[in-house]
N, C-alpha and C positions, 0 to 999 in steps of 0.2 A: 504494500500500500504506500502512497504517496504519504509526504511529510504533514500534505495540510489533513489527509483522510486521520490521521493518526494524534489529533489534538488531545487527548484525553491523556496520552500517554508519557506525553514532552514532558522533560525539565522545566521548570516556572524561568529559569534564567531564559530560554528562548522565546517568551514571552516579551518579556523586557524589550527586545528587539524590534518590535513591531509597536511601539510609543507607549506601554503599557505599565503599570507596577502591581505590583501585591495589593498596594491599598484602592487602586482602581483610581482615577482619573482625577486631577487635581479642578477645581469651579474655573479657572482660566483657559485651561486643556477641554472644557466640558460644552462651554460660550464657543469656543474658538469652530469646534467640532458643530455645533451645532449649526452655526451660522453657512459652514462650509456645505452641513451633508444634508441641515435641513430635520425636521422634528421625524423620531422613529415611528412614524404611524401607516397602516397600510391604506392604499387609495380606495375609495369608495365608490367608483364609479361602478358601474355593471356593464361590461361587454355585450351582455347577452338579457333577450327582451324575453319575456314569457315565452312567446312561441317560441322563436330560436330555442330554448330549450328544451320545450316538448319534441321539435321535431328530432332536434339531436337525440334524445334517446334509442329515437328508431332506424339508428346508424349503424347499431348491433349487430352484424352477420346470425345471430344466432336467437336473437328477437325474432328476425325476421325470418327463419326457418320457422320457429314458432306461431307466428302471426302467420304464415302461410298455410303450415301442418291444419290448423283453426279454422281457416276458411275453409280449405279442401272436403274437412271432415262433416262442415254442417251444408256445402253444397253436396256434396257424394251422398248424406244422410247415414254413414257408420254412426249405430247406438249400443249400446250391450240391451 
């Protein structure tokens, strides 16, 4: 595994190296960061409208084996 897959594992000194410490981020390091990368919150917009996602589910290969098998069975008329 690569060096970043394996963070759990590292020595705390290789931390250090990537602008870090032990005690975590000094209020001047925190402003400076923030101004730069912008507040940690995720977007809220939505890609995708009601339908768009209805329709998306029936993208499925195996929905749609499904949904076919279903029609066949009640045009053909197979019942027990």
């Amino acid at each position: 595994m690569g060096k970043l897959l394996e963070f759990w594992s590292a020595p705390i000194n290789e931390f250090i190296e990537i602008d870090s410490s032990i005690e975590g981020l000094t209020t001047n390091e925190a402003i400076k960061r923030l101004k730069q990368y912008g507040q940690n919150v995720p977007k809220s917009e939505s890609r995708y409208t009601l339908l768009s996602l209805l329709f998306n589910q029936f993208k499925s290969p195996i929905l749609l084996i499904f949904i076919f098998s279903a029609i066949s069975i009640v045009v053909i008329g197979i019942t027990d």
